[in-house]
N, C-alpha and C positions, 0 to 999 in steps of 0.2 A: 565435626563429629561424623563420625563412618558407622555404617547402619553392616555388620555383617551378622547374618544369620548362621544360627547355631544348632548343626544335627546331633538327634540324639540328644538332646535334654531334658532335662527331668518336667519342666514345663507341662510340653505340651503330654507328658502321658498322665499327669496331675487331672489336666484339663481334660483329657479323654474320660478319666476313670469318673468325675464327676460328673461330667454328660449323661454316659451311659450309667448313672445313680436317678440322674434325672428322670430320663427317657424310659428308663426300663418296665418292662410290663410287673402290674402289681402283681405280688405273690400269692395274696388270700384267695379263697375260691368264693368267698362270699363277693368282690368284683366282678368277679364272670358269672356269678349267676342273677345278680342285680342287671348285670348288662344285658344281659338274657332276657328278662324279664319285659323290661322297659322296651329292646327291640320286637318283641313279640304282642305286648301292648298297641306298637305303634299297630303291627299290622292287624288285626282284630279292627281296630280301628276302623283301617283303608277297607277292609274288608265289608262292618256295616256299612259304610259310606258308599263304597261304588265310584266306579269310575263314570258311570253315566250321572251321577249328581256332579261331577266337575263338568263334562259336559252341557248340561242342562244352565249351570249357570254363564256360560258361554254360549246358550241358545239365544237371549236376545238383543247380546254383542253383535250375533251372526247374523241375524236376520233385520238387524239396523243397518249394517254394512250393507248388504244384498239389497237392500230397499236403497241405497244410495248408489252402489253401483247403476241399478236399474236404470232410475232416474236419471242418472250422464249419461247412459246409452241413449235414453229414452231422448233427451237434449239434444246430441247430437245429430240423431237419425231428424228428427224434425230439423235442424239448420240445415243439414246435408238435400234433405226433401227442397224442404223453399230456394236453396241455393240454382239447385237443378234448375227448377222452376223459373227462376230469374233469369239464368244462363239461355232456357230454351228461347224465355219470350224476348231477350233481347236480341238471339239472332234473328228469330223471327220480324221483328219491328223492325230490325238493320236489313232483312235481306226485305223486305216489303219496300222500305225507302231506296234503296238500290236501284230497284226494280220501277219506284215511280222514277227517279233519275234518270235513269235508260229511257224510259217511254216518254219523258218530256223531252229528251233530246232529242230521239227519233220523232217527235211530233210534226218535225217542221221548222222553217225559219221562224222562231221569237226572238223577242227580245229577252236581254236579261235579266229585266226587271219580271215580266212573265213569268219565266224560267223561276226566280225565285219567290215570286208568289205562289206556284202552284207547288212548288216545296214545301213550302211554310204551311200551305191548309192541310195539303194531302194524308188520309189516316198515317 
């Protein structure tokens, strides 16, 4: 079976002509002024309403969020603080051991054992 298409057939101007039966804008004036009406309706409407009442009921959306925001900021500055914190005193702790290190090796002949006892107490 061979599928050839056929110009210029009564078909498709059938199909057109009933489309635009469909599609077409109504004729009576009583549609456009119903439509008129109900659009002007609406705005009156928007009008008592206000756009600060959409607003408003988005104010304590917004200010739930902004109080959670906060809060992670608020989170992290504290971990970021302590972290510091941690980082300082253990270089400090590390360079203090360092430094008893040195000065039990410069101390003199010891022995080993010494050497690591006075590690092991020293602050």
């Amino acid at each position: 079976m061979t599928f050839e298409p056929r110009i210029g057939d009564s078909p498709d101007e059938e199909v057109t002509r009933v489309l635009r039966s469909l599609y077409a804008a109504p004729g009576s004036d009583g549609y456009w002024l119903m439509l008129e009406r109900r659009i002007m309706a609406g705005i009156a409407r928007s009008e008592e309403e206000g756009w600060w009442r959409e607003l408003a009921r988005w104010g304590r959306t917004g200010a739930l969020a902004a109080s959670v925001a906060v809060a992670v900021a608020a989170a992290t500055l504290w971990r970021a603080h302590e972290r510091s914190q941690q980082l300082a005193f253990t270089q400090l702790f590390e360079s203090s051991r360092s430094a008893d290190v040195q000065l039990a090796t410069q101390a003199g002949p010891e022995s080993d054992r010494e050497t690591t006892l006075r590690f092991v107490i020293s602050p």
